[in-house]
C-alpha positions as a printed Julia matrix, in Angstrom:
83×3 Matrix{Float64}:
   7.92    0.54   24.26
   5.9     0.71   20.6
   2.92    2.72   21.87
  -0.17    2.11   20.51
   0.75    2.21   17.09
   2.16   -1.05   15.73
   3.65    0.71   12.48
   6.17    2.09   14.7
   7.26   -1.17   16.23
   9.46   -1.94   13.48
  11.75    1.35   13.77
  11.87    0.39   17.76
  12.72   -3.47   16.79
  15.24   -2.31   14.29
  17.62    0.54   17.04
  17.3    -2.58   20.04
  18.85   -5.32   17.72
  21.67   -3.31   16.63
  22.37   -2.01   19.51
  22.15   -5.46   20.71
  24.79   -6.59   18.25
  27.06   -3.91   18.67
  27.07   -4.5    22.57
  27.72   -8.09   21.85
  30.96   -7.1    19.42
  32.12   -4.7    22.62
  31.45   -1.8    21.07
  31.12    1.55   22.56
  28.81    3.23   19.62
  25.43    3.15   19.71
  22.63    3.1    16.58
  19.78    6.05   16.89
  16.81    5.11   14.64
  13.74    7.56   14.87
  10.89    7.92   12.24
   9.53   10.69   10.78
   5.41   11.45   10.54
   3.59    9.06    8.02
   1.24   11.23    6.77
   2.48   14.49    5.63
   0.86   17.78    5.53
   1.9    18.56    1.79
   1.42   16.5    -0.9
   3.66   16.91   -3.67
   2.98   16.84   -7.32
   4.03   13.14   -8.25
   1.56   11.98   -5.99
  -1.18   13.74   -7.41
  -0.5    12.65  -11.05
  -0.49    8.84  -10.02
  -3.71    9.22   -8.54
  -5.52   10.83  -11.11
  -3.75    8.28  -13.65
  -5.17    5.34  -11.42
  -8.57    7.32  -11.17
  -8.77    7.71  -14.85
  -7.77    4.06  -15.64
 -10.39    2.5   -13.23
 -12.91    5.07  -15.21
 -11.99    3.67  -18.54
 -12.21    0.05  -16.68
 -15.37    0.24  -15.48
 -17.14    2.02  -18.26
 -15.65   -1.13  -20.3
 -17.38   -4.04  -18.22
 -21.16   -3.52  -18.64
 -20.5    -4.39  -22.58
 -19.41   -7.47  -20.94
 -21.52   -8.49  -19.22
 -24.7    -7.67  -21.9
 -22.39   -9.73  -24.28
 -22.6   -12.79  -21.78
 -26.4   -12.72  -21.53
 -26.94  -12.44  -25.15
 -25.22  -15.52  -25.91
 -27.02  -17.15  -22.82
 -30.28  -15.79  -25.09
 -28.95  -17.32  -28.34
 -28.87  -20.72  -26.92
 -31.19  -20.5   -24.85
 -29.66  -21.82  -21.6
 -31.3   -21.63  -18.42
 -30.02  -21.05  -14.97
């Protein structure tokens, strides 16, 4: 009834309980749930802009952790601890 996608499950799940419920209320109208493709040819703009915000931010992020790091190991140094 899902097909081999369980993403689509839910959609399926959602149109055979109301339409359970209504039948138990005696109702003659019926729910019609369908789903539209996930992925989408066309990306729009918005999209784009939040990736290359997140893209830029893990950029700055990561060129901020080897400092760090070489701050950890020169205090390690100063007291001379050992592992």
């Amino acid at each position: 009834m899902c097909g081999a996608e369980p993403i689509n499950c839910f959609p399926v799940l959602l149109n055979i309980l109301s339409n359970t419920f209504l039948r138990l209320f005696n109702s003659t109208e019926r729910f019609r749930v369908w789903n539209d493709p996930y992925y989408s040819t066309r990306g729009s703009g918005a999209e784009h802009g939040i990736f290359f915000f997140y893209l830029s931010y893990m950029l700055i992020l990561t060129a901020g952790l080897p400092p760090l790091f070489a701050v950890s190991n020169m205090e390690d140094y100063k007291v001379k601890s050992m592992h």
